[in-house]
N, C-alpha and C positions, 0 to 999 in steps of 0.2 A: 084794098084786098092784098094787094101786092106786100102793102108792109107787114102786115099781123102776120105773115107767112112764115119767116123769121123768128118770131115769137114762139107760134105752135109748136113749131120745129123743135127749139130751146127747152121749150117747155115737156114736151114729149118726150124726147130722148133723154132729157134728167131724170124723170119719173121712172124709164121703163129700162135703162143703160146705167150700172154700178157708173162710178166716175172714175175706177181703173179702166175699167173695157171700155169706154169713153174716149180714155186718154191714149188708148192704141190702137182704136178706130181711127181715131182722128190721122193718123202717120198715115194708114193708107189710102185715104180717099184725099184724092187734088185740094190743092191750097185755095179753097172759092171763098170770097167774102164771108159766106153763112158758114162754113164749116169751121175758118180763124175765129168769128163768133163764138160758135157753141165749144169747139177747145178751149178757150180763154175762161168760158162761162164754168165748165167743168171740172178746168183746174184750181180754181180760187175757189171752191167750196167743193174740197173731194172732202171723201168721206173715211179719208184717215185721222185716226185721235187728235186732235192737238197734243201739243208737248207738253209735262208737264211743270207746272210754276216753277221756280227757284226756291229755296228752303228758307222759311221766315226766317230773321237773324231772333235772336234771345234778346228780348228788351233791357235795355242796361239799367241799373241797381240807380236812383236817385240816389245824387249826393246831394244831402242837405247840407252840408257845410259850402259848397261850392255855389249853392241860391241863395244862402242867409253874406255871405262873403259880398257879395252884389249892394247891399246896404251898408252905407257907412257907418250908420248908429251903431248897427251891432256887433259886437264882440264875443268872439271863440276862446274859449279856456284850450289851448295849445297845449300838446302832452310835453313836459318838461324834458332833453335831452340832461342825459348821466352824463355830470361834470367829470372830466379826467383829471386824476389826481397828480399828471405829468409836470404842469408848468407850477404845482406846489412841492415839486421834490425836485428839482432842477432849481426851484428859488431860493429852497435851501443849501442845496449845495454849494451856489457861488456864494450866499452869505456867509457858509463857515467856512468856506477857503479866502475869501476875503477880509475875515476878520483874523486868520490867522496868520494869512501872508502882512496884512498889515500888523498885528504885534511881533510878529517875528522879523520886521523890518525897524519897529520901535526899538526893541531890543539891541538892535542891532548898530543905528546910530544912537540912541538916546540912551545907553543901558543905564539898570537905577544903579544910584550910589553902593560902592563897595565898604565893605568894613574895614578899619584901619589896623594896622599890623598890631597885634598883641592885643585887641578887645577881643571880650569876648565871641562873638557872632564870629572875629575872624580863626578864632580858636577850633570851632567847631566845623567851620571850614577847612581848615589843613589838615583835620583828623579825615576829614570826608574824602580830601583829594588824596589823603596819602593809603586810604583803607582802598581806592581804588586804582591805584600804581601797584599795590603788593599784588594786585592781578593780573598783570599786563605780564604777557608771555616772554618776554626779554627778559624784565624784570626776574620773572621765577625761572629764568634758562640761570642766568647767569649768576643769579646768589645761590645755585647748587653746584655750579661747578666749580672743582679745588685747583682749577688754574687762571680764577677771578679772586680780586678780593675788593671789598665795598664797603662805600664806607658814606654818610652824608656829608654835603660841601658844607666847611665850615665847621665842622666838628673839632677842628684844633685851633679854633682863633677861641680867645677869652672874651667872654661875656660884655666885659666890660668896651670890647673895643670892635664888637658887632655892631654895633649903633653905629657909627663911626664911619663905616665901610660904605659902599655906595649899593652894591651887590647884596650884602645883609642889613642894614639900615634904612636908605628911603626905597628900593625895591626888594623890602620884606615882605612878608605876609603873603594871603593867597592870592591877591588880588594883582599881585607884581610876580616873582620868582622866587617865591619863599615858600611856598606850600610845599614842594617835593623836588631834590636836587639829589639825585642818588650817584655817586661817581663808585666807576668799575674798573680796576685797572689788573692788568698782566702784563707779569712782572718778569717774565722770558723776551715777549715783544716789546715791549715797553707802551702798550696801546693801551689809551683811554676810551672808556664809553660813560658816557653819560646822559641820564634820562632824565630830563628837566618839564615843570609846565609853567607852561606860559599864561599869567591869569590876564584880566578884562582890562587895567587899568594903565595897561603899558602897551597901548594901540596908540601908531601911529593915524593911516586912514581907521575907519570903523571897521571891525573886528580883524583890523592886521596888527601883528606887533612891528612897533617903531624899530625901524633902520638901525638905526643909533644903539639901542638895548641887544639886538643882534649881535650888533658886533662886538659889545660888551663881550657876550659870554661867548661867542668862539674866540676872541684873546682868553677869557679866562680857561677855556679847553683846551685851547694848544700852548700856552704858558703851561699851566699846570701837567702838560706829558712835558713839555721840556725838563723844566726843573728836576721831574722825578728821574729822569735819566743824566743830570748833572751832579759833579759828586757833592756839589757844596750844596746843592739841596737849596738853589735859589737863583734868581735871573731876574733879565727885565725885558720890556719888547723891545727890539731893535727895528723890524719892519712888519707891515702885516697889510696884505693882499685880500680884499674881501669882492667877491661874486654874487651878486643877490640873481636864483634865478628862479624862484617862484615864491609866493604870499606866504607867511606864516602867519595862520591862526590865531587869536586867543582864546583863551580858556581850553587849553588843550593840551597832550604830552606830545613829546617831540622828542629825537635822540641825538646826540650830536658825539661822534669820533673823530680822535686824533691818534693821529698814526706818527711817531718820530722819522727822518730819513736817515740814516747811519750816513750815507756817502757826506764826507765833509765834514762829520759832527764831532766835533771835540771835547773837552773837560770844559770849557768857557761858552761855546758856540755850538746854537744848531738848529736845525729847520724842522719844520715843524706842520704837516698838512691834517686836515680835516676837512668834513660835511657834516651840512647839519639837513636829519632827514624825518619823514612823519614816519610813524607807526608800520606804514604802508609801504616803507619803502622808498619813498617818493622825493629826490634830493631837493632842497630847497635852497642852500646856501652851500658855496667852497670857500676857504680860506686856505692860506697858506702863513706863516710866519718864522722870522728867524729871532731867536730869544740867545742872549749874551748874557755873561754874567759880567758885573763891572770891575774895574781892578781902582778904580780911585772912591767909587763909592760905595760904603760898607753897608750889603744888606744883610736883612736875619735870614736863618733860615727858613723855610717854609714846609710843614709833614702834614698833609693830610686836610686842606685847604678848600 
């Protein structure tokens, strides 16, 4: 009997007692074995809602690609990625810089054979070099103005003994220093200008003209101011001082001045400075030289040389 007492008890006061009003009964009646009972009993099954569930997630989309993948047999037609058309326009461009840096290098040591002075091909060449000198702004300063006068080199030697010369005979033609030699002289200062080009076939290294041929023609530039300021109208070299201090080009115009020095100069004797410079300005060679006329050896005169 004793036990079922407990029970009744439980069972009673469930039925006839909310399990709020339960649950603050219990606080005031003593803490007796049956009463921690039936609190316990009535807090674990009150008769507040439950909570409610958490929100179903959205079932995910089967990928069949990602099931059929799991099989080795079978094979996925893959969407093709758009080729860029970068590394075919970048292939292109070192090929035509590369084919051009390499012909423009062949050119440059290997250049093809030149025509030889007085054939035809080279005929058509010194028309070409010379229709493009009548253009050069020097060129048209100084055949206008009336305290120049000009004339081409070589214009007073006879035909017959142009061959002969070293200057008009084997560096004729365009290919040497024959295509255009235009000399300009003022006859107050006594200064020379001259506008010479230098063709392909008179390189020392690849596309420089030789040393040698240099200094050819600043002796023939500052000989030729001598003489015109000597009264015999001829001389020879006595000394000449050459400075190489930058490359000259071929196939190109180039201008070279000589200026007479009065201090010292006399009817026999006299010095004689120039430069020879590009287009640009850009000094490439100094010389200097003293030109004598002889007293025991009888030269001709020379006009226009």
């Amino acid at each position: 009997m004793i036990t079922q007492l407990p029970i009744r008890l439980l069972a009673s006061s469930t039925l006839l007692k909310p399990g709020l009003q339960s649950s603050r009964r219990c606080l005031k009646f003593p803490e007796t074995p049956l009463r921690l009972l039936q609190c316990k009993y009535q807090q674990t099954y009150s008769t507040f809602p439950p909570p409610p569930p958490p929100p179903a997630e959205p079932p995910k989309p089967i990928d069949l690609r990602s099931q059929i993948s799991e099989y080795p047999g079978v094979k996925i037609n893959q969407p093709r990625r758009k080729r860029s058309l970068r590394p075919y326009i970048y292939a292109t461009l070192f090929l035509f810089l590369g084919v051009t840096m390499g012909h423009y290098t062949r050119m440059i040591i290997a250049p093809p054979p030149l025509p030889e002075a007085g054939s035809k091909a080279d005929v058509y060449m010194v028309e070409w070099i010379r229709g493009r000198a009548e253009k050069l702004p020097i060129v048209q300063s100084l055949s206008t103005d009336p305290n120049w006068t000009s004339y081409d080199a070589y214009s007073s030697v006879p035909e017959d003994e142009l061959d002969s010369r070293l200057t008009s005979g084997p560096l004729g033609g365009a290919r040497a220093i024959g295509a255009f030699q235009r000399i300009f002289y003022n006859k107050e200062s006594g200064e020379i200008v001259t506008v010479i080009w230098f063709g392909g076939a008179i390189q020392g290294f690849p596309g420089v003209v030789h040393g040698g041929i240099l200094s050819t023609i600043m002796d023939e530039v500052l000989g030729r101011c001598a003489i015109k300021n000597f009264p015999a109208r001829t001389g020879v070299t006595a000394n000449l001082e050459i400075n190489y201090l930058k490359p000259v080009a071929t196939n190109a115009f180039y201008i070279v001045r000589a200026v007479p020095q009065r201090e010292g100069q006399t009817d026999r004797k006299g010095w004689v400075t120039g430069r020879l410079e590009s287009l640009q300005g850009r000094v490439c060679m100094e010389g200097k030289s003293l030109y004598v006329v002889p007293k025991k050896f009888q030269t001709r005169p020379i006009e226009n040389f």
